[in-house]
N, C-alpha and C positions, 0 to 999 in steps of 0.2 A: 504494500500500500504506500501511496506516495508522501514521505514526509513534507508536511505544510511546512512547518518551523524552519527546519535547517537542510534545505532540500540536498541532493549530493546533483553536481550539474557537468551533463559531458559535454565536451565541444568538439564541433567537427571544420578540422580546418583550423590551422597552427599559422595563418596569415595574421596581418597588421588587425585585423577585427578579432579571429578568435583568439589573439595573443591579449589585447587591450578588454575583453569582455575575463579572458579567463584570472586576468590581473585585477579589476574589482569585487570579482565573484571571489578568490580568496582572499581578499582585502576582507571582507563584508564576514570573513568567517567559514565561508561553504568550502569543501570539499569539489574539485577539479579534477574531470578526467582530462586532457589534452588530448584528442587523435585526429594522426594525420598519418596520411599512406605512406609519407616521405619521412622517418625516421631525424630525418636529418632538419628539417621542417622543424620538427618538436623539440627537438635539443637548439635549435636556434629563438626559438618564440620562449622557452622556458630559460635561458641566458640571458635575453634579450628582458625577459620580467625580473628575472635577478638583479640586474643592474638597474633597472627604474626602481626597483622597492630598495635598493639600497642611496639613491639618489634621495629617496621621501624620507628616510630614515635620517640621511645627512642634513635637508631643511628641517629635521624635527616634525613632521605633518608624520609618520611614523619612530618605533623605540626601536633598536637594533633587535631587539627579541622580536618585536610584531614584525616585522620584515621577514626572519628568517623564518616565522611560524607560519606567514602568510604561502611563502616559496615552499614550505613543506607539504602545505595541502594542496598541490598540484601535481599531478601526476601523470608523465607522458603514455601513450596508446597508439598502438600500430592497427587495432582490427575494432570493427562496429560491434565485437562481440564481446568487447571487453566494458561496455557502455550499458548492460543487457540491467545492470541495476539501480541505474539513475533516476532522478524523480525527472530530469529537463533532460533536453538534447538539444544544445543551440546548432543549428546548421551555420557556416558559415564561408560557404567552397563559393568555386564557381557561377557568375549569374548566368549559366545554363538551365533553362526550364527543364530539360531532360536531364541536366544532371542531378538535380536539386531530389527531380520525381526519384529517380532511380534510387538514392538514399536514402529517402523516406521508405521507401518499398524495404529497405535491407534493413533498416530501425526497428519497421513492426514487426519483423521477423524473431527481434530478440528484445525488444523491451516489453514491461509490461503495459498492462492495456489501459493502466492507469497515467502513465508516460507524458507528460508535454510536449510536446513534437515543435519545433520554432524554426523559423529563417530569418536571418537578419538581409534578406535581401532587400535592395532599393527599390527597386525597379518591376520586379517581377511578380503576378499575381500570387495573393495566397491561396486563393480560392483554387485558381491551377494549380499548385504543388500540393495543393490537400486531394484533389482530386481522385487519385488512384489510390489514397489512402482507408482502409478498413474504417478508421475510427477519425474521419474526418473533424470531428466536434474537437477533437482535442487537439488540435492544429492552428496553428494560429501565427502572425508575423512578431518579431522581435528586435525593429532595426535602429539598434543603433549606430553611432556618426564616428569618424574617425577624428582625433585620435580617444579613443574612448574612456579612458581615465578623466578629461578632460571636457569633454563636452558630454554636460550632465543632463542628457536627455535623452529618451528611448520611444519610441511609435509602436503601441502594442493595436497592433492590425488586427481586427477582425474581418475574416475569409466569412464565405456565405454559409457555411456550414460549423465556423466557428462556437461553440459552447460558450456559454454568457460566464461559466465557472472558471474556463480556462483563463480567459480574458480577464477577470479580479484578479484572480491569484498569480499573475503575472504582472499587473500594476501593482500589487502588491510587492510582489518579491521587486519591484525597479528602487522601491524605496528603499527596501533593505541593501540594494547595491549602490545608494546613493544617488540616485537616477530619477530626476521627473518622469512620470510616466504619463503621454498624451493619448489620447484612445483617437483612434479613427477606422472609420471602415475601408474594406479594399478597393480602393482605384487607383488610378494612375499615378502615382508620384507622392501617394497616401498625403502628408502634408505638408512636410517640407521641402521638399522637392517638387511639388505642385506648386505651392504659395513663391517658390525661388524660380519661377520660369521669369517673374515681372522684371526684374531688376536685369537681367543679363538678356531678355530678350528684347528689352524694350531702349536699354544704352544701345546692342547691335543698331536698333532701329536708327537711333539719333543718328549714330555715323554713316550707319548706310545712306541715309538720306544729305550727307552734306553738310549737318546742321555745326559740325563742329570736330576736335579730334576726340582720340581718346582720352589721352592725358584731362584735357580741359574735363569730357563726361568722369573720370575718376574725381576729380580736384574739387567739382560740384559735389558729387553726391558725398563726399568723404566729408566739407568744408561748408555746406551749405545745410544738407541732408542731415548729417550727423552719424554717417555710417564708419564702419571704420575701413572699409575698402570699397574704392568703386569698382563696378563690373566686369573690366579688361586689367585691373589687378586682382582680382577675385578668379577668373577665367584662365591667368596664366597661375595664379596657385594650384587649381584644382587639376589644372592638362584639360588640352581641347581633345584628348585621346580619351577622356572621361566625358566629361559634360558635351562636346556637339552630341554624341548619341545619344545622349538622355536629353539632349533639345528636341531631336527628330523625334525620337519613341514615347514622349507624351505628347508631342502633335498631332501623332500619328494615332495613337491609343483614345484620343478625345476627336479622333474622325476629323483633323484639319481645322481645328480648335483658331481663329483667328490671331486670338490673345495670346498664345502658341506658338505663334510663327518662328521656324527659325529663321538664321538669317545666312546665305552665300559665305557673310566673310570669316564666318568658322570654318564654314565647309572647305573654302579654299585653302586659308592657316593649315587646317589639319591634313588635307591632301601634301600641304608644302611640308608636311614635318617642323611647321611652328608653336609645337605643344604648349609651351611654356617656359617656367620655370626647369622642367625637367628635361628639356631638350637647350637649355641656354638660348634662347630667342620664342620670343612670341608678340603678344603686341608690344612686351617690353625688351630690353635686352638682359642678359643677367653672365655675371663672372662668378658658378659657380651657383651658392643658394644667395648669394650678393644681388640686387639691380644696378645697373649701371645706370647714372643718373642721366635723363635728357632733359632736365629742367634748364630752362634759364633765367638767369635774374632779372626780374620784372623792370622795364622800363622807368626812371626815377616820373612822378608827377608831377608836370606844375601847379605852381597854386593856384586855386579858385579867383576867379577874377570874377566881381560882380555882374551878372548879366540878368536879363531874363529869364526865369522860369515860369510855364505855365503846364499847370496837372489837371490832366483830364479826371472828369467826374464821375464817368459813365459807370465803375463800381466804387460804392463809397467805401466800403471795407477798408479793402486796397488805396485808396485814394489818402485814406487818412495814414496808414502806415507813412505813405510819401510825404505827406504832409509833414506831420513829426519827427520825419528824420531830419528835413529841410531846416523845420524851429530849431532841432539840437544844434544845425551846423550853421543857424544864423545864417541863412539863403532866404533874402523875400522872395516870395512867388507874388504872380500876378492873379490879382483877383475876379478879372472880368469872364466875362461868359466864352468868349473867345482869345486866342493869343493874338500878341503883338505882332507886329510884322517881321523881330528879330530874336522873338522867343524862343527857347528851348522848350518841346512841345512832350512833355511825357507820361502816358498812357499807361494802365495797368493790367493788358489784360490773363483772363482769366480762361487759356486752353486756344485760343484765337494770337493769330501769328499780330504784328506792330501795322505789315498794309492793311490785313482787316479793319486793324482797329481805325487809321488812318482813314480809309475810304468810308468806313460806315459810321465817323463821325466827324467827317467833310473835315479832316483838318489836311495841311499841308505834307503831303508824306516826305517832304527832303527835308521836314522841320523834325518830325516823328522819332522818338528813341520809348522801346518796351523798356518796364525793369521787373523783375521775379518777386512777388511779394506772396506770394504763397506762405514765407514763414519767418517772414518779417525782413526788417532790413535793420539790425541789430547789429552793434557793432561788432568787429572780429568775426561774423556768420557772412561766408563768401556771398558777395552780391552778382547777379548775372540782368546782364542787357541786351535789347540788340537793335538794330537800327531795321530801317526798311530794305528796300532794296538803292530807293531811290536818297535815300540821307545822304547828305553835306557832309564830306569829312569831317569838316571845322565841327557839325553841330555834334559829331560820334566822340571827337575828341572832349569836346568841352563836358559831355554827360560823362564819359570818363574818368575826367578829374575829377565833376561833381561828383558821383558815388564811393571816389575816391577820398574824399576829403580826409575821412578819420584816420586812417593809415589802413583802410579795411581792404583786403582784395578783390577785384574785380573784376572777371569774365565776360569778354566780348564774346555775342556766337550769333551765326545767321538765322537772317528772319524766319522762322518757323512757331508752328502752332505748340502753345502750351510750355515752353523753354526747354530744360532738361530734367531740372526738378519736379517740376507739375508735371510733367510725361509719366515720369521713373514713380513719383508719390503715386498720384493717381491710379495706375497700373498696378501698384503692389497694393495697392486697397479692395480695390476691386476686383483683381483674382482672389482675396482672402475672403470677399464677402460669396463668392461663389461655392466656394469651398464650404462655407456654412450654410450657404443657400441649398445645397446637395447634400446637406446633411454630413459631408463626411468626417465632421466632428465639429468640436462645440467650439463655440465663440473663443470662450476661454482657453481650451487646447490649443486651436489656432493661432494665438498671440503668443501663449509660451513655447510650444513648439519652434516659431519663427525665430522669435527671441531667443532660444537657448540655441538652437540647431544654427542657425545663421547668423546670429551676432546683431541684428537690428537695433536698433535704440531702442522702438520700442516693437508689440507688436503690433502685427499689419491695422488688425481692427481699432486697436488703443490710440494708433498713428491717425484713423481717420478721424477718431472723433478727437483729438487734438489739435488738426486742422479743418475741422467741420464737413458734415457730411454732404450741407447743401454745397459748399465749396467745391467738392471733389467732386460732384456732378456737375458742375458749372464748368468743371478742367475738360470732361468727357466730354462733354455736350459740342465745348468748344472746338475739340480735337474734332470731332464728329464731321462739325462744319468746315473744318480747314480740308481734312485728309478723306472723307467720306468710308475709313476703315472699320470694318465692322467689330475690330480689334478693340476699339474704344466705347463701344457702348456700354452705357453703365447697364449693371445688374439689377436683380428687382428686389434683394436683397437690400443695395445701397440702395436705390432708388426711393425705397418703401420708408425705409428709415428715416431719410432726407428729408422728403414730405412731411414726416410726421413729425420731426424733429427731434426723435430718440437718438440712442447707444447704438451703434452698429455692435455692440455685445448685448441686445436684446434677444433673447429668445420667441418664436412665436408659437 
């Protein structure tokens, strides 16, 4: 019968995941089979825990006694039949659907029928790996993130045939290995992988369309956003040998999914052998696990010379962010209904490129400069502009300085709908609100998942209702009208919310 309290847990697959799961699971106290077919495998994953429990032991986070006592209940295994009395069996090989099946088929052969059968697969149904199995109900997903010591979070996936008991007593036991446990049911990309298409599919977008480089979409989102990496630093961490095929295969899996889309200039990088960091060139360059820096230092500002400013009104929200910043920096603006004839003409909008806003509020477009207020224009939080097509250098230069005034940075990028911020926010809001809207877990898992699995500031849903939900539909909408991609339509999740002026963490 399966011990609840102190289960004994075998692992299959001596890799970077069953090494790092079987190093918390004896942390936590439990008893460790190791097996892997490769011998050699095992004595490397169980040397390779050696030397991390005695690194925790060195910062004091373990005593030299719990380290070595942790190393003792570990035990390496060359055959599935040495596993035959386990209460768990974390899979953790190959993301082969047929490999995966075929070891489930050799598990029920030798454990018992009270067994937790698990994958820590990403990617792959559970519902399919449970499939050919006798006692489906007790199958269920397990996946945690690498490096797994480290990132304290676990996706306990329910398969269609999953048992509601298997499912507790695996959130359960996440706790005792010191692991948030987020529940979701089986689809594509379950939740963090799903909620992380927005951010790297939607920077590809910016660049593919022209609107700016890379460098600049990282510098945003890191300096404006509040992430700790943008997207094409994120993308050469992970290898485009990882992530392009999980951009295709939940595309492909949500049947050409708009929001989805991949984009060409992975496909190309990864054809060219520009993986990343692990191939020393990708979108960035690297000597080694080094980057090689391609920054340069930003052109010195001149000072603000008194001139005209006039701030369109057309959203007061945003209008007033500009306003205040202008009071802080002692810049009169002009009051009148329209600008002066040598005004600097600046507009705020909201998902709509600077000509839109231009033409559809008859002002002058070579006067016209957007700026991003999405999340304020606070000091030290990277500001981002952009002119029309048709802007005066003079007037791009002097709005320059202007948002330059406090020593705060600030990003030029071409005219486009929504900036980069509002593209990237927006999009990770609204694929999270979908993901709730689908039921595939709860509000609340969905934000800690994100948060713990990806490193967000905050999560996705917490993010929306801190920049407002009628907002982030006002960003869609706009996109709507610029780019007419159906990638942008808001949810009915957000949508419903917005209306009503709830928590996008409401339940219905």
């Amino acid at each position: 019968m399966r011990d609840l309290q102190n289960p004994q847990i075998g692992i299959v697959g001596a890799g970077a995941m069953g090494q790092g799961i079987a190093q918390i699971a004896a942390v936590a106290g439990l008893k460790v089979r190791l097996m892997d077919m490769d011998p050699a495998a095992s004595s490397r994953a169980i040397a390779a825990i050696d030397s991390m429990l005695q690194k925790l032991a060195t910062k004091g986070k373990l005593t030299p006694a719990q380290a070595q006592e942790a190393l003792g209940r570990i035990s390496s295994e060359d055959s599935v039949r040495a596993l035959a009395d386990c209460d768990l069996v974390i899979e953790a090989v190959v993301e082969k659907l047929e490999v995966k099946r075929s070891l489930f088929a050799q598990l029920e052969e030798v454990v018992r029928d009270d067994t937790v059968l698990v994958s820590n697969t990403s990617s792959l149904s559970i519902t399919a790996i449970a499939a050919g199995c006798r006692h489906p109900e007790r199958v269920a997903g397990y996946h945690f993130f690498n490096p797994v010591p480290l990132m304290k979070v676990v996706e306990v996936v329910r398969g269609l045939r999953s048992g509601e008991a298997t499912i507790d007593w695996l959130a359960t036991l996440a706790t005792r290995l010191g692991h948030t446990a987020v529940r979701c049911r089986d689809m594509p990309g379950f939740i963090v992988n799903h909620a992380g298409r927005a951010l790297n599919t939607e920077g590809l977008r910016i660049v593919q369309e022209g609107v700016t480089d890379e460098s600049t979409v990282d510098a945003i989102v890191r300096e404006q956003l509040g992430f700790r990496m943008g997207p094409f630093e994120l993308l050469d961490l992970t290898g485009l040998d990882v992530s392009h095929p999980v951009m295709e295969s939940i595309y492909r899996q949500f049947y050409d999914e708009p929001r989805f889309r991949p984009s060409p200039i992975t496909a190309i990088r990864l054809a060219g052998g520009m993986l990343g960091r692990k191939s020393g060139s990708g979108f960035y360059e690297y000597d080694g696990a080094t980057r090689v820096s391609d920054r340069t230092a930003a052109p010195a500002k001149a000072a603000w010379q008194p001139s005209a400013v006039w701030v369109s009104a057309r959203h007061p929200q945003e209008t007033q962010q500009v306003l205040s910043f202008l009071e802080e920096s002692n810049v009169e603006v002009e009051t009148g209904r329209e600008p002066s004839d040598d005004a600097l003409i600046i507009v705020t909008p909201l998902g709509h490129d600077a000509t839109t806003c231009a033409i559809s509020e008859g002002l002058e477009p070579d006067r016209v400069i957007a700026v991003d207020t999405l999340l304020g224009l606070h000091s030290g939080l990277r500001r981002v502009i952009m002119p029309t097509p048709a802007t005066r250098p003079s007037i791009l230069e002097r709005a320059q300085t202007l948002f330059a005034i406090d020593g705060t940075p600030v990003s030029t990028i071409r005219d486009s709908g929504g900036f980069v911020g509002q593209r990237i926010v927006a999009s990770i809001v609204n694929t999270a609100c979908e993901i709730a809207q689908q039921r595939i877990a709860t509000p609340q898992d969905i934000d800690a998942a994100v948060r713990l699995g990806l490193g967000y500031p905050l999560g996705p849903l917490a993010f929306g209702d801190s920049v407002g939900a009628k907002r982030i539909v006002t960003v869609l909408e706009g996109l709507i009208d610029v780019y007419g991609d159906p990638r942008y339509r808001p949810g009915v999740w957000l949508a419903r919310r917005a209306a009503l002026g709830i928590s996008l963490n409401v339940v219905d």
